[in-house]
N, C-alpha and C positions, 0 to 999 in steps of 0.2 A: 444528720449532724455528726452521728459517729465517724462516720467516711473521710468529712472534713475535717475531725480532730485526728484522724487517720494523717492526713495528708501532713499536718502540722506535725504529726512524731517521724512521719519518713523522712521528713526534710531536717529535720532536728536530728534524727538518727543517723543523715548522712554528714552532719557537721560534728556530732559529738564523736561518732567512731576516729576520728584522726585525733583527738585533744590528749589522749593517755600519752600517744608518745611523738606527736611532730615536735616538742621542743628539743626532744632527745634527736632525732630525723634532722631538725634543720640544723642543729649545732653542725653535722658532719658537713653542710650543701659550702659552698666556695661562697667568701665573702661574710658568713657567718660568724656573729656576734652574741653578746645576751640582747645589748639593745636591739637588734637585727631579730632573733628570733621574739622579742617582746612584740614586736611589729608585724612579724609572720602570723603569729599568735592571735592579733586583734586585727591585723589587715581588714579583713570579710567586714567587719562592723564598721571601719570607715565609710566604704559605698553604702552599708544599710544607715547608716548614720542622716546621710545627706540622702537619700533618692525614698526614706521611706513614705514620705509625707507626698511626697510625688506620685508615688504607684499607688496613693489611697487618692488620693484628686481623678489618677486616671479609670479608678476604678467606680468613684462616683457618675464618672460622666459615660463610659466605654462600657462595666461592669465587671463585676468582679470574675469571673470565669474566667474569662481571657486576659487579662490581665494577670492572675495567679499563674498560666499556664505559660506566659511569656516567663516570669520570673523562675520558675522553673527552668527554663528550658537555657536558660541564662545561670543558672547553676552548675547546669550540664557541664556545659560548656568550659568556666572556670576551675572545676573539679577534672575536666580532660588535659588544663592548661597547667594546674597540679602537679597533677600525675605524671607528666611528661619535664618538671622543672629540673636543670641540672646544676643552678645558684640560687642562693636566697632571693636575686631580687625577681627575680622569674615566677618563685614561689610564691612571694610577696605582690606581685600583680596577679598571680592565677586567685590567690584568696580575697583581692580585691574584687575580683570579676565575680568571684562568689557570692560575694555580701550583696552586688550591685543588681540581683535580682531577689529586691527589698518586698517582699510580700507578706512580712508577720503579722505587720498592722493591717492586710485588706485582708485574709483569711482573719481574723478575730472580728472585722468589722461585717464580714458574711457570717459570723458565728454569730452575731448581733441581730443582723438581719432574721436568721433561721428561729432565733429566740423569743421566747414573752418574757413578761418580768419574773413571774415566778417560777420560771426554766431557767431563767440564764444561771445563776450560780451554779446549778448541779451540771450544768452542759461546762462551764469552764472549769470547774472541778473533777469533770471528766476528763477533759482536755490536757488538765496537767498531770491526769494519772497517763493518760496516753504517751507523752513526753518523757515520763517521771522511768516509762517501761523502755522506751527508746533510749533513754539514759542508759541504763542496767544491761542493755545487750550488746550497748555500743563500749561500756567500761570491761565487759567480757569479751566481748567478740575486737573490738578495736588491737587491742594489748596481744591477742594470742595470731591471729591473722596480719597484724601487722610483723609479729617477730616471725611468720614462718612463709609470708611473701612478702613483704614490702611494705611501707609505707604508701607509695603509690598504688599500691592494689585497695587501698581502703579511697582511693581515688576516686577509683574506678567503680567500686559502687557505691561510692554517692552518687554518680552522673548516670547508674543506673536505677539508686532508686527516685532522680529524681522524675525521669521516665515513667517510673511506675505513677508516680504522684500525679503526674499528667492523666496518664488513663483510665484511674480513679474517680478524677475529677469533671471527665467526659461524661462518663459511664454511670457515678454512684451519688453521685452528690447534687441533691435537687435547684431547682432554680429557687434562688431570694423571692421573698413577694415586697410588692412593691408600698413605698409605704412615703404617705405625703406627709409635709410638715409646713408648718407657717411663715418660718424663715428663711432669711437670706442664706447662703452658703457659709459654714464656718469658716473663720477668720483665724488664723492662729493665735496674734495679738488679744481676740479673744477669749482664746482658749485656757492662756498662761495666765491670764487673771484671775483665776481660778486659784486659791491659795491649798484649799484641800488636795487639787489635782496636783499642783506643784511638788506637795510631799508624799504623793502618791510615785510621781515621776522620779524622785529624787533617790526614795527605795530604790526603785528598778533599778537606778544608775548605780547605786552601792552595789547591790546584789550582784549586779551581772559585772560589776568591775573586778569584787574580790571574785568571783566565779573565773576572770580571766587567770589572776594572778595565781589563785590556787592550783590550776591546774599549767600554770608554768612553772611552780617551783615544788612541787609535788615529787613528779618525776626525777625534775634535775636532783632534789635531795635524795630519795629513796636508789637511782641509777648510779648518779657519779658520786656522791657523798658514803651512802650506805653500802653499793654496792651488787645493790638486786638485781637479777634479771629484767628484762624491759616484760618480758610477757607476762612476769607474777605482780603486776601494776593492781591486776585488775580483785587480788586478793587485799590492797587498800579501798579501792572503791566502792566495789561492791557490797561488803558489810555497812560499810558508810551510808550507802546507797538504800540500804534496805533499814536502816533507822530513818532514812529520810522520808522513804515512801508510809513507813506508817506517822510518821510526823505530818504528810499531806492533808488525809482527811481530818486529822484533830484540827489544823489550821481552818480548813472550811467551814465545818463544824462550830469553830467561834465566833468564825469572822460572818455566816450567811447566816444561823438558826441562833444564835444568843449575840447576837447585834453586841459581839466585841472585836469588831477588828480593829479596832487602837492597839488593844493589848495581842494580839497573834502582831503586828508590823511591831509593835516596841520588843515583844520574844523574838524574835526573828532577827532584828538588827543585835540584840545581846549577846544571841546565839554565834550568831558569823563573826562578830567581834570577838567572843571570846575564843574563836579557832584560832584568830592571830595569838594570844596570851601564851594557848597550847604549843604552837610552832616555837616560839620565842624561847619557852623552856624545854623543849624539842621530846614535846609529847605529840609527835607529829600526824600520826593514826588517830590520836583523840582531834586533833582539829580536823580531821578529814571530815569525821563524824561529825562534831559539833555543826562544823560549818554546811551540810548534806543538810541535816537535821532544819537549820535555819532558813536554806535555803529554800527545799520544799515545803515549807510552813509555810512562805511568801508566794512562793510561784503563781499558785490557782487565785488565789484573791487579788493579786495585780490588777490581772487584765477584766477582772468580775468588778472589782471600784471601779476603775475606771469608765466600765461602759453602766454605772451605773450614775455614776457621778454627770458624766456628760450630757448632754441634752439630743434629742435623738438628731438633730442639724449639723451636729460638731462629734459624734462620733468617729464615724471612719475618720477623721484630721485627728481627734484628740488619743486617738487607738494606734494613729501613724506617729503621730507625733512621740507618745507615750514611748515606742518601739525607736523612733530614732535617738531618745534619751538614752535609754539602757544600752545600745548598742556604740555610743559615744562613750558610756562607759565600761564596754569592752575593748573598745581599742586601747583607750588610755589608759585601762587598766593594764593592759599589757605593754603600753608603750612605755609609762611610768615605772612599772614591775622589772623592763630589760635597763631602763635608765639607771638608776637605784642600786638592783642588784650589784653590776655592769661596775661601778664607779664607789659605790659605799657600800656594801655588801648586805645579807641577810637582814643584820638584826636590825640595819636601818632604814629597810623597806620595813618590817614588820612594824615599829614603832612607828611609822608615819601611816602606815593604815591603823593601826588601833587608835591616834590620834584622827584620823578623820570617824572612824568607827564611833567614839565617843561623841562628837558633833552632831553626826545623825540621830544616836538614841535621844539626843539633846532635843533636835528638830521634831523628835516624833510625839516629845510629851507635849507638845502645843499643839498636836492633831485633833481636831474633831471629834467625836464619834457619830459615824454614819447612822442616823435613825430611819433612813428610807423614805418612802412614800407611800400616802396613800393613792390606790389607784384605785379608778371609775372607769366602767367601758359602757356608751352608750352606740345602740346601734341607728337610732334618730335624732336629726341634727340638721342644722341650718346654718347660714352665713353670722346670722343674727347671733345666736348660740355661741358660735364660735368664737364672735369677735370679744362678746363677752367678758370669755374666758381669757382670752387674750392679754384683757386688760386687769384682770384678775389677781391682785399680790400675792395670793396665796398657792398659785397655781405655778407650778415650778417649770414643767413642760405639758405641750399635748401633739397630738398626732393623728393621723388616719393612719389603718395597717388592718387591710385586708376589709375594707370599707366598714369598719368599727372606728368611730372615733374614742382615741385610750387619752385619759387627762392625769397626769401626776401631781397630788397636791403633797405641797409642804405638810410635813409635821413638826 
């Protein structure tokens, strides 16, 4: 399982090294805009937008291995197409080709697979320290390799490490076990009925929207505003960064072992909200942090509700699903952020995120608090038995997995 959260920081590492400075990068490409580089910006997350929920269907039926290694390879490719852009909209298709090999949601839905109940939080709380590292050498390494070959050359190894990710995932990463359930195939219509998952989903799409915007107007303030070098980017992030990473395990910490993850999502939506405040009174290094801080509070309990919430039938969909949310609100985080800027300037992008900012905090005091399940693993069992349970109100999900029948009951 480590391999595969492996594989999730190479692919992350080859997306976040370009983010410090393509906004500064595509300003200079022909045909270049803010709305233009807004769109550069969140491109990638249009195709993951729309095809995630696809690569987890085909990865229920085909499996998840080969499928991960297509997408991949389909990385590659749009990171060569990159690298090689000599206009925006060139650019603007190669990060679309990027996104279009949409695997977030079937690597987290084989990280489901590989887990038990009382594993999975500490495996995705691994997971987001794996990310969280990939972040910190991509806000170092991004910023100083880009100022001393190119832009393109941080291209170049993404499309080499998605390579590596490939051979990885041959070589290191075990086979799923196979695991029966009682129902039909998840339905999405399903899935969205779900009102806790819904404000699960809705996080993501905050997070990962100001996550776009931050990192488009970061740059542009601190380069063309302030004046800095493009390579000393990385002396904002990284301090940022490292209040973020120990913010991660406090978040886990309340959200897995003292059954508060209302309050880690309600800190977290505060947190990023109040970066925009910082920016607005152009304490602009404090919302770096702030908003670092909030962000990896959220990160690792995402995708752990989620696959906890779900039902084991509706997983990989509700994991694909989860991922094409947040990734909608990458784009149009950047696509809104080049809008905005573009035509009304700073303070009236910030004021309209800290206005949707306050809506969510809104939506998140009507959250539930997750009290889990209890679980029962028998390893004798019958049709009889089964249907039983089946029929059972109190029995939330059950399953076979690894011919142990596992029952989740309501608390």
């Amino acid at each position: 399982m480590n391999y595969l959260s492996l594989i999730m920081a190479i692919r992350f590492l080859g997306l976040f090294i370009v983010l410090p400075l393509l906004a500064v990068y595509a300003l200079k490409l022909q045909g270049a805009s803010d709305t233009t580089i807004g769109i550069a910006l969140g491109a990638y997350a249009l195709s993951q937008m729309f095809l995630q929920v696809w690569f987890g269907k085909l990865s229920d039926k085909y499996g998840r291995k080969h499928i991960i290694a297509i997408g991949l390879i389909i990385l590659a490719l749009g990171s060569i197409v990159c690298a090689v852009s000599d206009n925006i909209w060139m650019l603007i298709f190669g990060r679309i080709l990027q996104g279009a090999g949409a695997i977030g949601g079937v690597v987290l839905a084989y990280l489901n697979d590989l887990a038990t109940e009382e594993t999975r939080g500490k495996i995705f709380a691994r997971m987001g320290q794996f990310i969280a590292l990939s972040f910190a050498i991509a806000m170092v390494a991004g910023p100083i390799l880009g100022a001393k070959y190119g832009v393109p050359f941080l291209f170049d190894i993404t499309a080499g490490l998605a390579i590596l990710a490939i051979i990885l995932l041959y070589f290191k990463v075990p086979s799923a076990p196979e695991v029966e359930h009682f129902e039909e195939s998840a339905k999405i219509s399903e899935v969205i009925k779900n009102r806790e998952l819904l404000k699960v989903y809705f996080s993501g799409f905050m997070q990962k929207g100001m996550m776009t915007i931050i990192f488009m107007i970061t740059p542009l303030i601190f380069v063309n505003e302030l004046g800095w070098e493009k390579m000393d980017l990385w002396k904002v992030y990284v301090p940022a960064l490292v209040f973020g990473i120990f913010a991660m395990p406090f978040g886990a910490i309340m959200a897995e072992k003292k059954g508060k993850g209302k309050l880690v999502f309600i800190l977290s939506a505060i947190l990023m909200t109040s970066s925009v405040i910082a920016f607005l009174v152009h304490f602009y290094i404090t919302g770096v942090v702030l908003f670092f801080i909030g962000f990896n509070m959220l990160e690792p309990i995402l995708q752990s509700f989620t696959g906890k919430i779900a039902r084991i039938h509706e997983k990989a969909t509700a994991m694909s699903l989860g991922n094409s949310i947040q990734y909608s609100g990458i784009f149009l985080g950047g696509l809104i952020a080049g809008i905005v800027k573009q035509y009304f300037g700073y303070s009236a992008l910030f004021y309209l995120i800290l206005a949707i900012g306050i809506l969510w905090i809104g939506s998140l005091f009507t959250m539930k608090e997750f009290k889990g399940f209890e679980i029962k693993e028998f390893s004798e069992f019958d049709d009889k038995m089964i249907e039983k349970l089946k029929n059972d109100e109190n029995v939330y999900d059950l399953f076979i997995k690894e011919e142990i029948l596992i029952v989740k009951y309501k608390r």
